[in-house]
C-alpha positions in Angstrom: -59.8 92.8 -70.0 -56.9 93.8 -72.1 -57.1 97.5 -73.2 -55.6 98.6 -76.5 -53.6 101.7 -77.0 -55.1 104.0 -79.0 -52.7 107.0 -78.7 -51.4 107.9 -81.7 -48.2 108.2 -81.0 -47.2 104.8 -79.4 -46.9 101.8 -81.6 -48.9 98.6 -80.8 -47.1 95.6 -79.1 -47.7 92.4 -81.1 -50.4 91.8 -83.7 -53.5 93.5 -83.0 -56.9 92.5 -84.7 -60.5 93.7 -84.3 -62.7 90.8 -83.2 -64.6 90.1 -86.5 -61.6 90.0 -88.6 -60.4 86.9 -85.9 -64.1 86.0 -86.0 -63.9 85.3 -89.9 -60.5 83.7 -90.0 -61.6 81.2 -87.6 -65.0 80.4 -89.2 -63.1 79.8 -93.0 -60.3 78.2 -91.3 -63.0 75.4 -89.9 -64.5 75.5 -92.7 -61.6 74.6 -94.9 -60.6 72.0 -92.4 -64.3 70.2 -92.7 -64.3 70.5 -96.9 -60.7 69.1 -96.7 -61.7 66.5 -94.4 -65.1 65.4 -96.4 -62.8 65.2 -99.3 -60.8 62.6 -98.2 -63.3 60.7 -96.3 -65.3 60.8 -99.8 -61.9 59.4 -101.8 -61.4 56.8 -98.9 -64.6 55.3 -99.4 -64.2 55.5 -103.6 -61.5 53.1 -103.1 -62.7 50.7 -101.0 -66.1 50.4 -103.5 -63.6 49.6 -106.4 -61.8 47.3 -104.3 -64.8 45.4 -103.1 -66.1 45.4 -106.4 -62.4 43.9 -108.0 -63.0 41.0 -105.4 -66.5 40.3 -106.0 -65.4 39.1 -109.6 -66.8 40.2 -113.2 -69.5 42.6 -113.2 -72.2 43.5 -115.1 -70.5 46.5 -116.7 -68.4 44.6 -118.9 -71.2 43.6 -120.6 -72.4 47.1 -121.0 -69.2 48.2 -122.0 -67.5 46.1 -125.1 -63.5 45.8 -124.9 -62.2 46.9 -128.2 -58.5 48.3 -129.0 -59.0 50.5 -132.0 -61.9 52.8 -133.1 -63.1 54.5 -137.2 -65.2 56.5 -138.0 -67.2 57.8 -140.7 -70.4 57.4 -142.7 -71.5 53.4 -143.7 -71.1 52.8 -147.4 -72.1 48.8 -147.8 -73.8 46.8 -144.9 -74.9 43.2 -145.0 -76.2 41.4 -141.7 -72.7 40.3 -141.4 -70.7 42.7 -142.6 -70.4 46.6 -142.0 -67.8 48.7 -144.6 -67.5 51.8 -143.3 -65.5 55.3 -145.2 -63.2 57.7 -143.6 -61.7 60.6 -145.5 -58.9 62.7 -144.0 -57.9 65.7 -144.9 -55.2 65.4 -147.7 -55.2 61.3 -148.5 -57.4 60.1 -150.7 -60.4 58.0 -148.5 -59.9 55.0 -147.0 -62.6 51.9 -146.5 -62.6 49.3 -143.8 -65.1 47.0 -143.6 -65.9 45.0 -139.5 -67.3 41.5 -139.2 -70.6 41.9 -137.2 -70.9 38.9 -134.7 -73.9 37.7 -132.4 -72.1 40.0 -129.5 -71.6 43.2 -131.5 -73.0 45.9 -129.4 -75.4 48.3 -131.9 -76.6 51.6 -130.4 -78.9 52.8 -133.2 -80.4 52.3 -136.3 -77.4 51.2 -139.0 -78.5 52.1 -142.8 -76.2 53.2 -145.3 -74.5 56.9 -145.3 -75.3 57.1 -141.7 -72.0 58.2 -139.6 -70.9 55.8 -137.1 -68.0 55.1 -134.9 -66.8 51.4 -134.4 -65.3 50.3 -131.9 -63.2 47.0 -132.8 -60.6 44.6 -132.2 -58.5 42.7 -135.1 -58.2 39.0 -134.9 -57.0 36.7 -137.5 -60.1 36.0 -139.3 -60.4 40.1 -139.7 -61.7 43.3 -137.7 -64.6 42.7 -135.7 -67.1 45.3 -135.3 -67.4 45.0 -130.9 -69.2 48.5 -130.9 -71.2 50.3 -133.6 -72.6 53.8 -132.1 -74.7 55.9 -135.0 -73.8 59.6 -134.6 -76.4 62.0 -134.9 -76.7 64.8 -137.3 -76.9 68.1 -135.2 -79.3 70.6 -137.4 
């Protein structure tokens, strides 16, 4: 058993630490090794589920998710069963109209009637814009 000295006087040799404050660093240090440890186990096995599901072709996703390249926004101002025209205004310039062919595999989320705001989600093609996504926006009250 190694006895400290306690004389006031004499300087200690080395480093000399009660046993709880040795206790503690020794618990956080194991506890920062197993939390650093979980976290790359857990990123390990993130990429092997995306690369299993790359190989195991087109999933279902895609079909809840539309591709589309662009996006507007603003409330509907003329809409046919074909056809959605929808206004933006910005700040400044006068307000500008574009109106989105709506095809058989236009995605809808809500209930489109006219003055209701919406953001489409579209992509332009040579026969025009086509509407891939219409979400309505809520009014928050």
């Amino acid at each position: 058993m190694t006895k400290f000295n306690t004389s006031p006087g004499l300087a200690p040799t080395g480093l000399v630490y009660h046993a709880r404050v040795r206790l503690r660093f020794a618990t956080r240090l194991i506890v920062a090794g197993a939390l650093f440890a979980a976290g790359g186990w857990a990123q390990e096995n993130a990429s092997i589920d995306k690369s299993n599901s790359d190989k195991s072709g087109p999933s279902d996703s895609s079909k809840s998710q539309p591709k589309y390249d662009q996006t507007f926004s603003g409330p509907i101002v003329e809409l046919t069963a074909t056809q959605i025209t929808v206004s933006r205004s910005i700040l400044g310039k006068p307000a500008e109209k574009h109106t989105f062919s709506i095809k058989s595999d236009t995605r809808i989320e809500g209930k489109l009637k006219v003055r209701v705001k919406v953001t489409v989600g579209y992509v332009s093609t040579d026969d025009g814009d086509v509407a891939r996504l219409v979400v309505v926006r809520t009014s928050r009250k």
